[in-house]
C-alpha positions as CSV (number, residue, x, y, z in Angstrom):
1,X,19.7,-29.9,49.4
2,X,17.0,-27.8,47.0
3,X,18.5,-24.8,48.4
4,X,21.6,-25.6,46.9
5,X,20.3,-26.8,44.0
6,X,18.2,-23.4,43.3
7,X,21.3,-21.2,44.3
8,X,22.6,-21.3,41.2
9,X,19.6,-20.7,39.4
10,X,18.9,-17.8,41.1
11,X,22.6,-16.4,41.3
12,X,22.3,-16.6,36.9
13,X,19.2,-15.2,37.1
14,X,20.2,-11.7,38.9
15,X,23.4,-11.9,36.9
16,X,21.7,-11.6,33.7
17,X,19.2,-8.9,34.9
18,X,22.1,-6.9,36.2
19,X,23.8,-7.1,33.0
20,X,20.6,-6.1,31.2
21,X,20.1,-3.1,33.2
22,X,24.1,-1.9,32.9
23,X,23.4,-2.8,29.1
24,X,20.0,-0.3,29.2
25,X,21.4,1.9,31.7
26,X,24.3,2.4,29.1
27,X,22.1,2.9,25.7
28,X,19.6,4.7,27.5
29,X,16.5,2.5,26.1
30,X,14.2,0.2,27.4
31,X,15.3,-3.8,27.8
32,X,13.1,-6.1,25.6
33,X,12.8,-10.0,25.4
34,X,11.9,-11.0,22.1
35,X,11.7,-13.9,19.9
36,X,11.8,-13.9,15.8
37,X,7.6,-14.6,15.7
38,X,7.0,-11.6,18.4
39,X,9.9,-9.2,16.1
40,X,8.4,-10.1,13.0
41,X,4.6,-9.3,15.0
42,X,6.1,-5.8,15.9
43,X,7.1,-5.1,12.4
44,X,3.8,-6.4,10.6
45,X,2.3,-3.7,13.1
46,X,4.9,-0.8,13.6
47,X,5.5,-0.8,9.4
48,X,4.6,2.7,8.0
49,X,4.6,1.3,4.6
50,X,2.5,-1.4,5.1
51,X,0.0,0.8,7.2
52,X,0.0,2.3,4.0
53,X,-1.1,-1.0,1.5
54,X,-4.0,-1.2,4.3
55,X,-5.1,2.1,3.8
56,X,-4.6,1.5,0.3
57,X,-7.0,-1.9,0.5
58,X,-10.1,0.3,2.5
59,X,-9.6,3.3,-0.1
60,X,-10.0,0.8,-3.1
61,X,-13.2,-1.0,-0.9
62,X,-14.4,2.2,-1.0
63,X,-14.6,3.2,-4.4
64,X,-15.8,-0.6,-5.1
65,X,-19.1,0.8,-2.8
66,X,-18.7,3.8,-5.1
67,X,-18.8,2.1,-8.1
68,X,-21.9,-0.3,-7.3
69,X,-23.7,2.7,-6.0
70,X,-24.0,3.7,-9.9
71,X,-26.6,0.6,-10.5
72,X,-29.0,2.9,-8.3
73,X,-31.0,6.0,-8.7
74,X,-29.7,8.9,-8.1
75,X,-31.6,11.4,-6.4
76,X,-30.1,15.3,-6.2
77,X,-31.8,18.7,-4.9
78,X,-30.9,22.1,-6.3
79,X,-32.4,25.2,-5.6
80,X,-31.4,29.1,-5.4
81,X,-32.5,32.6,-5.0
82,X,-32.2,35.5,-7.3
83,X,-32.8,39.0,-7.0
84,X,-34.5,41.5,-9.7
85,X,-33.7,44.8,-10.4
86,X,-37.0,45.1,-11.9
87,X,-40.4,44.5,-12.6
88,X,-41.2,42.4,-15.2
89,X,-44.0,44.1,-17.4
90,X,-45.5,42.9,-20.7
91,X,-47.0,46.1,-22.3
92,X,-44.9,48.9,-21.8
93,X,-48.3,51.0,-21.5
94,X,-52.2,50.6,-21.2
95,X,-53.7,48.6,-23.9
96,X,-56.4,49.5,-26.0
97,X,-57.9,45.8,-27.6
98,X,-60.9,45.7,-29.9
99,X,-63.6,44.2,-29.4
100,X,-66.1,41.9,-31.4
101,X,-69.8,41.5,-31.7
102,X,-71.7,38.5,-32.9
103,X,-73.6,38.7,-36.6
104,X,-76.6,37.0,-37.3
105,X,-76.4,37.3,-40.8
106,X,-72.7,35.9,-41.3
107,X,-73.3,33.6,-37.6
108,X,-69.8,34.9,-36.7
109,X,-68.0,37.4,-34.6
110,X,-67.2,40.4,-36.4
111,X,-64.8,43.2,-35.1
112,X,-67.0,46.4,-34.0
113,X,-65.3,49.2,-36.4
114,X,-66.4,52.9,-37.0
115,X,-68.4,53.0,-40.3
116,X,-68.9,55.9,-42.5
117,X,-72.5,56.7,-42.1
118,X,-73.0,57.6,-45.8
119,X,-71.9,54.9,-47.5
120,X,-71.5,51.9,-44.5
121,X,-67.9,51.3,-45.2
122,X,-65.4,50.5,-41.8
123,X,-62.9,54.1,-42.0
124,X,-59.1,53.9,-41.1
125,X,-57.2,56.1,-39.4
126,X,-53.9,58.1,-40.2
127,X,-51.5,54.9,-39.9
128,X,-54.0,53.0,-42.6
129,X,-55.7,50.6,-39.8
130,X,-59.6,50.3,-38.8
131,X,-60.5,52.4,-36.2
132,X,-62.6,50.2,-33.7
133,X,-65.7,51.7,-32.4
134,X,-65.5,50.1,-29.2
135,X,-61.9,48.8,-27.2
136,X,-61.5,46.9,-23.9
137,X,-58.9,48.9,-22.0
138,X,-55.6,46.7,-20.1
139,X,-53.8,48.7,-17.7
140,X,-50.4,48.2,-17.9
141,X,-50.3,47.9,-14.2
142,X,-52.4,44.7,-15.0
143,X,-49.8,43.0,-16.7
144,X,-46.8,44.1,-14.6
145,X,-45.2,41.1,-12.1
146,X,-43.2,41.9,-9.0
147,X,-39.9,39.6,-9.9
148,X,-37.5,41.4,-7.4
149,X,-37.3,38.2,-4.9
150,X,-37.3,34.5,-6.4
151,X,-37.1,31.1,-5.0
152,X,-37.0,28.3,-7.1
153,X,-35.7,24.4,-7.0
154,X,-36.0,21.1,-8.5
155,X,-35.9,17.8,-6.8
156,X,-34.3,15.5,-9.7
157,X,-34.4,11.5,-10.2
158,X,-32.2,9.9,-12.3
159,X,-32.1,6.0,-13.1
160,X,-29.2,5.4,-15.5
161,X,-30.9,2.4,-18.0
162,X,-27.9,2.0,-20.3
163,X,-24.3,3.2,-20.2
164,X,-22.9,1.5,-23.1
165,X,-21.5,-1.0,-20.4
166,X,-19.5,1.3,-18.6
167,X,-21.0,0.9,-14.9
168,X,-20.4,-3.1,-15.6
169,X,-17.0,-2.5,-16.4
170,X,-16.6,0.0,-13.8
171,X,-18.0,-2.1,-10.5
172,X,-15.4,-5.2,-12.2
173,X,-12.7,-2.6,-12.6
174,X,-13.0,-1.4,-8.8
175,X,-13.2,-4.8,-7.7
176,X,-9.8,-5.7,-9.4
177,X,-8.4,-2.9,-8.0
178,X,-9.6,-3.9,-4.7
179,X,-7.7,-7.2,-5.2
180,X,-4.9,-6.0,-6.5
181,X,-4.4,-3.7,-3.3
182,X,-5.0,-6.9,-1.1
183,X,-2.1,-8.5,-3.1
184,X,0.4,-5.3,-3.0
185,X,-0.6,-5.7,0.8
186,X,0.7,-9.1,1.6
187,X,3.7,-8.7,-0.9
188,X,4.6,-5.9,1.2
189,X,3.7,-7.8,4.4
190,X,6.5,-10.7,3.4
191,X,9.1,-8.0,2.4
192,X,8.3,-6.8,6.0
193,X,9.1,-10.0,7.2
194,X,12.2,-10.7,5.5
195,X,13.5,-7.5,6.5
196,X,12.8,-8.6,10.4
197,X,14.3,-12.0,9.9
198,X,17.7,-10.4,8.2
199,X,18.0,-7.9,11.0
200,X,17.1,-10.7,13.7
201,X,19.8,-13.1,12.4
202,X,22.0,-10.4,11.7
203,X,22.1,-9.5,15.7
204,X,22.3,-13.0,16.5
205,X,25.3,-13.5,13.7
206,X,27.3,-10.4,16.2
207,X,26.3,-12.1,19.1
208,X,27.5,-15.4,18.5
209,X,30.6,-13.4,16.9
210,X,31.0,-11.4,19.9
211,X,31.2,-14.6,22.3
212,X,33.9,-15.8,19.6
213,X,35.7,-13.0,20.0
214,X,35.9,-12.6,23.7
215,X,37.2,-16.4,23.4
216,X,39.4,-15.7,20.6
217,X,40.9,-12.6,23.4
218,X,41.1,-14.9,26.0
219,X,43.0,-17.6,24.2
220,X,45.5,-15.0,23.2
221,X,45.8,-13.2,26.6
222,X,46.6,-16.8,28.6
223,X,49.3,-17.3,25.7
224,X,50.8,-14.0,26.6
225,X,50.9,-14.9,30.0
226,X,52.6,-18.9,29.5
227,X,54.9,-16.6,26.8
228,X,55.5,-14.2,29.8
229,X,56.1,-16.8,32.3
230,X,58.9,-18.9,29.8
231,X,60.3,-15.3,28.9
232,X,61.3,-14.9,32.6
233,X,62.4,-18.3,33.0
234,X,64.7,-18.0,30.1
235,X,63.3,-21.0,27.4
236,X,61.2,-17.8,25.1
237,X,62.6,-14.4,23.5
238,X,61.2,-11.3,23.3
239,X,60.5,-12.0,20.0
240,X,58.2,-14.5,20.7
241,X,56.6,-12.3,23.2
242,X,56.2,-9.3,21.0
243,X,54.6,-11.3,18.4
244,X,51.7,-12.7,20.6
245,X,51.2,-8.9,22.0
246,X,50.7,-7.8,18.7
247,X,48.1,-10.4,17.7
248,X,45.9,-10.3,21.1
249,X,45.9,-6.4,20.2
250,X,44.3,-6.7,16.8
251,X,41.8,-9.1,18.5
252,X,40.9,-6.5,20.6
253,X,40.5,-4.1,18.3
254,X,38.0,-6.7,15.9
255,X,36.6,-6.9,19.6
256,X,35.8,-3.8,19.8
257,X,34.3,-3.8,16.4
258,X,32.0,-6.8,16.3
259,X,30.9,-5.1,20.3
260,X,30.0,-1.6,17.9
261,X,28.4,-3.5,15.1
262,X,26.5,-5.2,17.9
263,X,24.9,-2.1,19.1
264,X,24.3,-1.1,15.2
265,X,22.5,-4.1,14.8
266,X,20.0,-3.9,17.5
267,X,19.4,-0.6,16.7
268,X,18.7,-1.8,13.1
269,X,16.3,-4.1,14.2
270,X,14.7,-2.0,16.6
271,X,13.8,0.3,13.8
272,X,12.7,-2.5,11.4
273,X,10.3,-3.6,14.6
274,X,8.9,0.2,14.9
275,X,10.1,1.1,18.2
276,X,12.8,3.3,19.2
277,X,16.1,2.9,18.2
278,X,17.5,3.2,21.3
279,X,15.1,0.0,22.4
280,X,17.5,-3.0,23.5
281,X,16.0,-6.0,21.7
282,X,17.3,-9.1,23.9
283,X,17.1,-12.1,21.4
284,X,15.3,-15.9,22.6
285,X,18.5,-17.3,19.9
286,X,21.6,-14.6,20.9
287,X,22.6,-16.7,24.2
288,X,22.3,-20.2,22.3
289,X,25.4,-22.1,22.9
290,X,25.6,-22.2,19.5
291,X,24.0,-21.6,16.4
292,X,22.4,-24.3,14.1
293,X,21.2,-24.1,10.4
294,X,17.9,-25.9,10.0
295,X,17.4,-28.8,7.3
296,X,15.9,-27.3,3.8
297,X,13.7,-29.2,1.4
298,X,16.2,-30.5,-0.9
299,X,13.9,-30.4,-4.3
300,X,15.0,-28.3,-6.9
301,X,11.5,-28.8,-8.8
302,X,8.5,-27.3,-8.1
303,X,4.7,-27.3,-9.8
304,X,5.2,-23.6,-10.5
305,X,1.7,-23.2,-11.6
306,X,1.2,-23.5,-7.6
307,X,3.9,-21.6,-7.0
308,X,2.1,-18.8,-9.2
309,X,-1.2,-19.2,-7.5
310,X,0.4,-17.8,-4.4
311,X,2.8,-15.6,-5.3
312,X,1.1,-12.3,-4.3
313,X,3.4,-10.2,-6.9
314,X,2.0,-12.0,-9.9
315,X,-1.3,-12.2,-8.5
316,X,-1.1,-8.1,-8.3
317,X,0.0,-8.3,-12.1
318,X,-2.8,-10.2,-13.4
319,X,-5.0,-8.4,-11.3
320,X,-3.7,-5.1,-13.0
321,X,-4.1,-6.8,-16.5
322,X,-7.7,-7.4,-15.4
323,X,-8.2,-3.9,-15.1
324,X,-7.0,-2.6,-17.9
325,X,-9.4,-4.8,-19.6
326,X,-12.1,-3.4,-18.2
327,X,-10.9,0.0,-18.9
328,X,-11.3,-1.3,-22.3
329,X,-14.5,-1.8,-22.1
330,X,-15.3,1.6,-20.4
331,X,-13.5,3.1,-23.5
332,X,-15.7,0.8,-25.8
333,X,-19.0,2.5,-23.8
334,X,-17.6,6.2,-24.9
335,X,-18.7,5.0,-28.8
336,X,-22.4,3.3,-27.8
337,X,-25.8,5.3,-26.7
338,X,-26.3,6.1,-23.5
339,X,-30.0,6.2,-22.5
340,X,-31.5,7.0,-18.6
341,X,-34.7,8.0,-17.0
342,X,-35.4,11.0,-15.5
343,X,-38.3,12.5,-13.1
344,X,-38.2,16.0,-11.4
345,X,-40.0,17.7,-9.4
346,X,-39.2,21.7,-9.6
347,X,-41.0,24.6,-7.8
348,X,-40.8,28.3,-7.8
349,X,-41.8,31.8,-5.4
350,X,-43.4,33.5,-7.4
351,X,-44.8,31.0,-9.8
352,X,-47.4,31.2,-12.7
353,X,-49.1,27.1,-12.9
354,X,-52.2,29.2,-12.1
355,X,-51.9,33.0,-12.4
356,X,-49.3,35.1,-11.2
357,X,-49.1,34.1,-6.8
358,X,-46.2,34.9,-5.0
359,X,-46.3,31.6,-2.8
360,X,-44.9,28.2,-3.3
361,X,-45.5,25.6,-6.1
362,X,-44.2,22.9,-8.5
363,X,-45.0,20.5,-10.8
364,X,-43.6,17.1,-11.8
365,X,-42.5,16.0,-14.9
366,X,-40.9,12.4,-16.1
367,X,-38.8,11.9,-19.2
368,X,-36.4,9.7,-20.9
369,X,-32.5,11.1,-22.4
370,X,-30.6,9.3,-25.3
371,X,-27.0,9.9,-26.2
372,X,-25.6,8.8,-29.2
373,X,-22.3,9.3,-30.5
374,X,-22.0,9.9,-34.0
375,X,-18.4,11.5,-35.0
376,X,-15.8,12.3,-32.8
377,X,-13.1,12.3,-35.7
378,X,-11.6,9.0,-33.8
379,X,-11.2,10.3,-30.4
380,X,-12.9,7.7,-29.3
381,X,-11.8,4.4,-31.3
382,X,-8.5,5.6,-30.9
383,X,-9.0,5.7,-27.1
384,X,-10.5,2.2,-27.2
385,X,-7.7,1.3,-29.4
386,X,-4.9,2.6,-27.0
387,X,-6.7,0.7,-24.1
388,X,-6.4,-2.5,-25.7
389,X,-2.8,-2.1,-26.5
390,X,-2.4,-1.4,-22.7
391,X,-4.3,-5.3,-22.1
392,X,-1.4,-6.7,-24.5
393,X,1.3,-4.9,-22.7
394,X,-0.1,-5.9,-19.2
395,X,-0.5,-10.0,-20.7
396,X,3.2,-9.5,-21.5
397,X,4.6,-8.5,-18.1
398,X,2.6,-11.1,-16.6
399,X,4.6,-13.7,-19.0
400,X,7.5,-12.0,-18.5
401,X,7.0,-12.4,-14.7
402,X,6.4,-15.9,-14.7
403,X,9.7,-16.3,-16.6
404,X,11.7,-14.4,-13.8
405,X,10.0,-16.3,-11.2
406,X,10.6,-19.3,-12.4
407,X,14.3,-18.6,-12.5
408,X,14.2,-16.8,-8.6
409,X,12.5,-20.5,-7.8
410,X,15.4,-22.5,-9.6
411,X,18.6,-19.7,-8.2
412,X,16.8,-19.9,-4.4
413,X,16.1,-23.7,-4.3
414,X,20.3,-24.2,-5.1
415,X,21.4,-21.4,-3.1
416,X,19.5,-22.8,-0.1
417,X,20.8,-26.5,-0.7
418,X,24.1,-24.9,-1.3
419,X,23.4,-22.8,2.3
420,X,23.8,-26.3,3.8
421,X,25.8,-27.9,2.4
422,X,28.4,-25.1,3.2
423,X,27.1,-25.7,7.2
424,X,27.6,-29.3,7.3
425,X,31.1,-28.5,5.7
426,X,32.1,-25.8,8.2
427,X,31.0,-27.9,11.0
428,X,33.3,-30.8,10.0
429,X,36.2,-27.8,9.5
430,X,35.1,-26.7,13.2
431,X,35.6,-29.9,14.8
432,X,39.3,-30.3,12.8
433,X,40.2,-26.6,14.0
434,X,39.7,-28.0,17.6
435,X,41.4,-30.6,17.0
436,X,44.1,-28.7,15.8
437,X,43.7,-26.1,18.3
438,X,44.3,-28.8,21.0
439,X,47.4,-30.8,19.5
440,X,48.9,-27.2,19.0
441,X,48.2,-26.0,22.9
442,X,49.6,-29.4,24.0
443,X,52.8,-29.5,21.6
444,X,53.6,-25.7,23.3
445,X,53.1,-27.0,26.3
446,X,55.6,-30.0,25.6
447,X,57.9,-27.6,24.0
448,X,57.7,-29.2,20.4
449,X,55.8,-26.2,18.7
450,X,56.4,-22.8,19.2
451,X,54.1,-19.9,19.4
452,X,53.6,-19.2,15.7
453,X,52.3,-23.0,15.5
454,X,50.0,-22.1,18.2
455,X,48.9,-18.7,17.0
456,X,48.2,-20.3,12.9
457,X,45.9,-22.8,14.9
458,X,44.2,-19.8,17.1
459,X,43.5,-18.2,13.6
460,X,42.3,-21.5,12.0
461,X,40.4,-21.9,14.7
462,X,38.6,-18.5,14.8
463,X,38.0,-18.5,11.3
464,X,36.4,-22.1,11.2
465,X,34.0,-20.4,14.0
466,X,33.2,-17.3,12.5
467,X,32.6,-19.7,9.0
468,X,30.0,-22.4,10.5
469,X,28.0,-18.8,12.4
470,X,28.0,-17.1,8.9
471,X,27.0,-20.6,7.2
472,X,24.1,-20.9,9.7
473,X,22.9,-17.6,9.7
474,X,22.7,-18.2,6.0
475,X,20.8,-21.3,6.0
476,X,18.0,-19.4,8.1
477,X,17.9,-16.4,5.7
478,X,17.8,-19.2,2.6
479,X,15.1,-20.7,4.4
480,X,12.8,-17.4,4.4
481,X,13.8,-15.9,1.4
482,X,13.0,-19.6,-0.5
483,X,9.5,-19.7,1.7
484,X,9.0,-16.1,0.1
485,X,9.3,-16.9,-3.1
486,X,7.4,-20.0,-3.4
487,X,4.4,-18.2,-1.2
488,X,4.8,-20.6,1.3
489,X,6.0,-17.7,3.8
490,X,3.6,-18.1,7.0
491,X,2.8,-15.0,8.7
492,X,-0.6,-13.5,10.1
493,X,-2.5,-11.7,7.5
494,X,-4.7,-9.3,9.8
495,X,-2.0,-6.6,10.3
């Protein structure tokens, strides 16, 4: 008795892998069982663009570090070599120097000069100078310094005191920036996943359309055949006959297209997901018997100041506003002193701290630099003056902003009550096309309609399908894209 009651289970269950594997075998791709949450987890991973706001988030971490980095010392080492053509002398020949002697009678030193024997008086020479009587001699190889090879360098500490402001403004500024990438990041993140959601729906909308129209063939192709049958038995013309050909060929020609835009559509999705186009995306919703639009909040009125707090597009704007601000304030620094502290340690090969050595040494020295701006013919105010023009401009958007979300709030609230409103209305039209559909089959049968009464009914009946799957899909799509803008959308916030 379980055998039996597992047979059919098991019968379905090699049918639809068969059919999946003609259906890959076919497209050439891989066969994939997915649901909306796993789709929507492909995207938020695959997304190029949104691998890009992430990027975009560590980069402006990064210059945050940058930024703070500025409070600190900074320490930096230069050095070089340089090489001398010559020798650096300072006389350009022996030195003669005169020399002094010490008098007793004046108790000072007095220069030793020739005197004229006859009347004691110091004699000059040809160029009108004294001629000493004694000299101390200088070689000018004494005095000459081998400068053909030189090392030198210079360890330098420098410990920025005050910037006008500016590394304040700049670690704020950074940190906005930071922010505002986080925001740009999960605004892109919920485009992502409305993208996913439109592309999901979309295959399940051809699905649901392509079970409609294999139905909608069907019907026709069993009223060719009664037509066929009461042709030959004499109670139908050809007419009649012709007429129903005709219509069960442009169903399978819409066939045929919904079976094409079917294949699009997967494709489509599979490329929103990041895989391969050629991936077949097997749907958890495609094989529902059929499709159902789920309930939305009917409120029209929102606290919007909530609805502002989440929205990641405004927060982005004011974000942005902050920063400008604070590039106010690094344009305000540009017209204040600047003052820092500054210790180096530099060495040289040769040096001269204690004679002329060709070795290694250095000396420190500390010290204190002041900037001050004085007149820049209004380069600078005018700077400062541009930046806060760019705060007012950036306050503005953001009001602007709140305006036009505000009215996306009101237009998505009413479209999505209207969404269902127009499901519950096609699903009432549904159940009064089969109704219709029925009385029409059954007054053929009894010979009181003929097959244009049963055809019109086909039609009404196809239509009021195709109307309640577009209606449903609709509601769905209403649902996300009102979650998205009141910044309710759930999704995880790691990719």
């Amino acid at each position: 008795m379980r055998i039996h009651r597992l047979l059919p289970l098991i019968v379905g269950f090699i049918t639809t892998t068969l059919h999946a594997q003609s259906v890959a075998d076919a497209a050439g791709g891989q066969v994939m069982s997915v649901s909306l949450d796993s789709c929507r987890a492909m995207a938020l991973t695959n997304n190029k663009q949104l691998r890009i706001k992430s990027e975009s988030v560590k980069k402006a971490h990064y210059q945050n570090r940058e930024a703070f980095a500025a409070y600190l010392p900074a320490l930096d080492f230069a050095g070089g070599y340089m090489y001398n053509q010559k020798e650096l002398s300072i006389f350009d020949s022996d030195q003669l120097l005169p020399t002094k002697t010490f008098d007793l009678k004046t108790q000072s030193y007095q220069f030793n000069l020739v005197k004229n024997p006859l009347t004691g008086e110091p004699i000059k020479g040809p160029d009108g100078q004294y001629v000493p009587e004694t000299v101390a001699l200088i070689p000018k190889e004494a005095m000459t310094y081998d400068i053909h090879n030189v090392f030198f360098g210079a360890v330098t500490l420098t410990q920025p005191i005050f910037m006008g402001g500016k590394i304040v403004a700049m670690n704020k500024l950074t940190h906005y920036a930071e922010m505002l990438a986080k925001e740009m990041h999960n605004n892109e993140a919920e485009n992502v996943i409305y993208a996913v959601d439109a592309a999901y729906w979309q295959v399940v909308s051809l699905k649901a359309k392509q079970k409609l129209a294999n139905s909608y063939v069907a019907l026709l192709d069993t009223l060719r055949q009664n037509v066929q049958a009461m042709l030959n038995e004499g109670v139908a013309t050809r007419s009649d006959l012709l007429s129903v050909e005709v219509k069960l060929n442009q169903a399978q020609v819409d066939q045929t297209k919904v079976d094409n835009g079917l294949v699009l559509s997967r494709m489509a999705l599979a490329q929103v997901c990041g895989l391969p186009v050629n991936t077949i995306l097997m749907l958890d919703d495609e094989d529902a018997e059929t499709i159902t639009g789920t309930r939305t909040a009917t409120t029209t009125s929102y606290n919007m100041e909530d609805v502002y707090s989440r929205r990641p597009d405004l927060k982005a704007l004011e974000y942005g506003a902050k920063i400008y601000g604070q590039q106010q304030r690094v344009a305000l620094s540009s017209m204040l002193p600047n003052v820092a502290l500054i210790g180096t340690y530099s060495f040289s090969n040769p040096n001269m701290f204690n004679g002329f050595k060709k070795r290694f040494d250095g000396a420190f020295s500390v010290g204190a630099m002041v900037t001050i701006p004085i007149w820049h013919w209004g380069g600078n105010y005018n700077k400062y003056r541009a930046a806060k023009s760019q705060v007012k401009i950036a306050e503005l958007e953001i009001a602007d902003a709140r305006e036009m979300i505000s009215l996306q709030v009101s237009q998505s609230a009413f479209k999505s009550q209207e969404a269902m409103k127009t499901y519950v209305t096609t699903t009432t039209n549904l159940d009064k096309a089969n109704e219709n559909l029925r009385q029409a089959q059954l007054g053929f049968r009894e010979g009181v309609l003929t097959t244009d009464n049963v055809m019109e009914a086909q039609t009404a009946w196809l239509k009021a399908n195709s109307e309640k799957i577009d209606a449903a899909i609709d509601v769905h799509l209403c649902d996300v894209y009102l979650s998205k803008v009141l910044g309710t959308l759930q999704y995880n916030s790691e990719y």
